[in-house]
Structures are given as C-alpha cells and as structure tokens.
Phi, psi and omega in degrees: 000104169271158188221112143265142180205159158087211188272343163284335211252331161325297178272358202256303192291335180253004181274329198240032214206118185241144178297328196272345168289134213269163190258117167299166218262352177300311210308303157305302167310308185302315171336296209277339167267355161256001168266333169284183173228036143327165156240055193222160182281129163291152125254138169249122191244117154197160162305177173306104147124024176280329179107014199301298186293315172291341219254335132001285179309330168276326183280340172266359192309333201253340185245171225268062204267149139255153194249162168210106175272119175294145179232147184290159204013067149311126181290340176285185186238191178278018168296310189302311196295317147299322151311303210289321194279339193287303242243323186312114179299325198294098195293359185223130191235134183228124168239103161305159190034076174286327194252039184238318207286126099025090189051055162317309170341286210303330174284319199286353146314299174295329211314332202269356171306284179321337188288315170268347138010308197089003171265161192264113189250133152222140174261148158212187183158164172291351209244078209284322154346293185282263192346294183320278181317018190281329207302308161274030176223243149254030151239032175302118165117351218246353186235135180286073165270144215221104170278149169233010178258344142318119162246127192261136151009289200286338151324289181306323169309281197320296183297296203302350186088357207260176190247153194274103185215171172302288182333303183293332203276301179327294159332302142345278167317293183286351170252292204046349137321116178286325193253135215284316195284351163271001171293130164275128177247318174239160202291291171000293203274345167303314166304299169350283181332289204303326182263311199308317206260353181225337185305284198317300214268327163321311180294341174288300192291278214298354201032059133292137182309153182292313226268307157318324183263340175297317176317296177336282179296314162276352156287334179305291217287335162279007183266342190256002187231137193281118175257019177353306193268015166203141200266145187322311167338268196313341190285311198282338222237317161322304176291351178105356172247131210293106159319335162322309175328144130252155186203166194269170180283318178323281187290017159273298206291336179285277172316347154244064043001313200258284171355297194271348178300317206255023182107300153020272198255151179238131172280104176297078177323116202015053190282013184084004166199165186247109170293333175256018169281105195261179185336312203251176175288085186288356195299302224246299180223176190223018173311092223269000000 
C-alpha cells in the first residue's frame, strides 16, 4: 500500500499528469462527488488505458486529498486500509487498484461506514469487473458507478479538437478511442490486452473455466467485426482459440451480459438483427 498525500501526492500529480491534457467527461463528475454529501462511494469502471487513474488525479488536483494505491500481493489487508480511514485527518480519498486489497469483504463493508462519516471515497483499478459488480455485493445500493470505457462522439470531438463533421464521424468509427498511447497496432499484443483486461478477470468472477470464457469473448468479437480478410478458421486459430470448445447458451449470454454491462459491447436497438448472436450453434458446438 503506497499513500500519497501533501506535498507528495502535489508532485506524485504533476509527474503523472500533463496541463495540456484535455479531462474526459467523468472527471467534472468525480469533481463535482467531492463537493457533495451522498452517501455513496464513487467507482470509475473501465478497461486498461481509459484514463480512469488520471482522470482521478485530475479531479482531486485542487482539494486537500489522499491517493492511496493498493499493490499486488501486498502484505496488507483490508484492517490496514481501514486503520488508515479511521485515523486519516483527509476528507477526500481515491484508492486505486481496489480489487489488489486482501479481504476486500471487509473494506467494501467500512467504505460506506466512512461515507457516513463525511468522508468523500472514490475506487478505481485494473480489475475492472469486481469494480462493476460492487454493486451486488455489500455495497449494494452504496455505489456511484460511473463507465468510462465508451468514448461518444462528442467526446472523442471535444478532447481532439476536431469539428463534428463526416471525417471526424469516419474517424471516429475506426479509432474511437482518446488515448493514443493505447492504439493496439499487432495482432500479439491485442490478445495480451483481451486476456489481462477483460479473459483474466471474467474467469475469476463468473468461474467459468478460462478456455470457455476465451471461446466465448471471441466468438462475441468475430461475430461484430468484419473478418473478410480472414477466413473464420484462421481468426479463431490466430487468437489462441480452440473451435473445438462448447459452451451453453446460458454462459454465452452471461459473458455478454457482463461484456456489455462494463463498456466492452454496445447495444444496438433495433437495429433489424441481434449482432451478438454468432454464426454457429453455440448450445452444442462451436464448429466452423
């Protein structure tokens, strides 16, 4: 557990921070939760490389905050974390890699003790799932959660500077993303991404076996992306995934469910088809 606060979490903030970097649209909202008195815990939910820790960073620059990062396999638990909140002169609090903390039960228990308190908490973290789902657990009811891995149009306009026109729409479509330093460019490293950032922590929560929820997430993803330039075979056989597999209808709609829950996936409305339905039988086989 590192704790910044003071004159460190001041340089811990312009070190990781650029003036020139434009604020995603959450950030006025976490701002705007540290003036209020809900009684609910902020969570900022997205994948990796969203803008989730900066954008934190940017919303406490002004108030008399501690950041506090959890680290993997830490020796504290969540008692340390709670000893800290209890004792903390600091009404505004950001903890990071929340779903790294030990006996977690026990903090998602205090947090909303602290809330009422007065103190202002917001969690964010890589283990972007157990952040979604806080919701069902014992902060059911206690958490303000807020995605951030959808970037809309007027977003994507706004930070870039660009003007809302056909290009930019164009643009838009085939990037959709703000941050630059997160373009996946090889195939290699997009798998890496897919199993750290959504493979890994699904197979924790749902205990679906991994090799089922890997079937799963890419058949999702070859049924919504056009593979023209590759035959159904090779896409599955590129990604690392056995065409072999079966999985139920059941653990297909629960990893798209959860997909589409956290950001992932977009839902279309009548759009004259169901997009996440893929080609084959997914009941029985998955045989291309």
């Amino acid at each position: 557990m590192k704790i910044y606060q003071n004159e460190d979490l001041k340089g811990y903030i312009d070190a990781a921070t650029k003036p020139e970097w434009k604020e995603r649209d959450f950030v006025n909202y976490a701002r705007e939760y540290m003036n209020k008195s809900n009684l609910k815990v902020l969570a900022i939910g997205g994948l990796m490389g969203t803008g989730k820790t900066t954008g934190l960073l940017q919303a406490i620059k002004e108030f008399d905050a501690c950041y506090i990062v959890a680290e993997k396999e830490e020796p504290e638990t969540s008692e340390e974390y709670i000893e800290f909140l209890k004792n903390t002169e600091k009404k505004y609090i950001v903890i990071d890699e929340y779903g790294w903390i030990k006996e977690r039960s026990l903090l998602d228990k205090y947090l909303f003790t602290a809330i009422q308190n007065g103190k202002r908490i917001a969690i964010t973290g890589k283990d972007n799932i157990t952040l979604e789902y806080l919701n069902y657990g014992d902060l059911m009811h206690r958490v303000d959660m807020v995605h951030c891995t959808f970037v809309s149009y007027g977003e994507y306009c706004r930070i870039n500077d660009l003007t809302v026109c056909k290009k930019t729409r164009e643009e838009y479509l085939n990037y959709g993303g703000i941050c630059s330093e997160w373009t996946v460019t090889d195939f290699d490293v997009l798998k890496n991404y897919i199993k750290v950032a959504i493979i890994d922590n699904m197979v924790v929560y749902t205990q679906i076996p991994v090799k089922k929820v890997t079937a799963i997430v890419y058949s999702i993803l070859n049924s919504m992306v056009s593979t023209k330039h590759i035959s159904d075979t090779d896409f599955f056989s590129e990604s690392g995934d056995d065409i072999d597999i079966t999985f139920t209808i059941n653990q297909y709609k629960r990893v798209k469910d959860i997909l589409e829950e956290v950001g992932v996936i977009v839902t279309v409305p009548d759009c004259g088809r169901n997009i996440f339905l893929p080609y084959k039988n997914i009941v029985n086989t998955r045989k291309v």
